[in-house]
N, C-alpha and C positions, 0 to 999 in steps of 0.2 A: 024233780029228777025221777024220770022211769027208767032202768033199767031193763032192757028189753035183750037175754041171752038166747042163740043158738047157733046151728049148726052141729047136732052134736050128733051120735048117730052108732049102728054097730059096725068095725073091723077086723080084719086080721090081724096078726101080728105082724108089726112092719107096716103097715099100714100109715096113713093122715088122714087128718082133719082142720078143719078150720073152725074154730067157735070166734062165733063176731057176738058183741053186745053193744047195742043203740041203745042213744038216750033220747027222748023226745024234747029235751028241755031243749034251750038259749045258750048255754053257758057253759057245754062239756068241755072245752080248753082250760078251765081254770080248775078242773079235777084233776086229781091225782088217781090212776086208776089200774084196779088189782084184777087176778085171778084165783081163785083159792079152789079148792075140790074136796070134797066127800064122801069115801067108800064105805059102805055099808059095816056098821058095827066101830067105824072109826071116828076118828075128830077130824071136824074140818082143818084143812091144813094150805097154808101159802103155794101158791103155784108162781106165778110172776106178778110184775106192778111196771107201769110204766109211769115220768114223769108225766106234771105237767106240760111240759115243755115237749117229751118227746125224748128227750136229748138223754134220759138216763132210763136204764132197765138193768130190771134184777131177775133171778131165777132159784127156785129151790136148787139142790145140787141136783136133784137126779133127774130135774128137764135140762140141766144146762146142756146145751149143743143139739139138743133134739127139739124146742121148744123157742118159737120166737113170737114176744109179744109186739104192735105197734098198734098205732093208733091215728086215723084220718080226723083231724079235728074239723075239716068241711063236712062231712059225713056222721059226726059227732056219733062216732064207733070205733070202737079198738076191737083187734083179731087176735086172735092165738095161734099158729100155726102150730100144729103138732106133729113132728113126725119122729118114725120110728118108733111107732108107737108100741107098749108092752101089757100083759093083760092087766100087771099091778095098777097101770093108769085107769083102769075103769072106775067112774063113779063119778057124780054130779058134778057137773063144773059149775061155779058160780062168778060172775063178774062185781064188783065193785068199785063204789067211788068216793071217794073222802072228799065232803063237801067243806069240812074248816080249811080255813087259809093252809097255804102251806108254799113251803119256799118251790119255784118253776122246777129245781131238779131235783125233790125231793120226791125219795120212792120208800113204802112201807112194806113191809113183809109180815102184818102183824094184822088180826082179824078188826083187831081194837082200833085200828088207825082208820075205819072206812065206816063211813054212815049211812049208806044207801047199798042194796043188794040187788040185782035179780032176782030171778025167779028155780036158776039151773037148766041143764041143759046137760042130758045123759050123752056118756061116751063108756062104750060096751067093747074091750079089746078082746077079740077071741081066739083062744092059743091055736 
């Protein structure tokens, strides 16, 4: 598994973005797979997760309705769509994928759950 994150970039406020993360392997369909982010001085924290399957997605509370995750398993990448975006959202996005078994519509929101990381991919919102 290579995790390959980007898209990330400076905005306004109000603003979007799309962070995509490719995987090079065979076998992205049978990952379970996160977003988690970064800000300077903080801990990494859970952003979204999409099933395997597709069929189920989570969100920290405060991307809910501004933030949708999906994911092309032809394309063996998942996107983030962000919008409305706020300055407090700046700071590394990271993608993730939990390579152990897991049930098709299981989604994690815990850093513990995911085995393989990117690399990050800055998003800069400016008031």
């Amino acid at each position: 598994v290579q995790l390959q994150a980007s898209g990330g970039g400076l905005v306004h406020t109000g603003g979007s973005l799309r962070l995509s993360c490719a995987d090079s392997g065979r076998t992205f369909s049978y990952y379970t797979l996160g977003w988690f982010r970064q800000a300077p001085g903080k801990e990494r924290e859970f952003v979204s997760a999409v099933s395997r399957s597709g069929k189920n997605t989570d969100y920290a509370e405060s991307m809910k309705g501004r933030f949708t995750i999906y994911r092309d398993n032809a394309k063996s990448t998942v996107f983030l769509q962000m919008n409305s975006l706020k300055p407090d959202d700046t700071a590394v996005y990271y993608c993730a994928a939990r390579l152990r078994w897991v049930h098709p519509d299981a989604v994690y929101t815990t850093a513990a759950g995911y085995d393989s990381w990117g690399q990050g991919t800055q998003v800069t919102v400016s008031s």
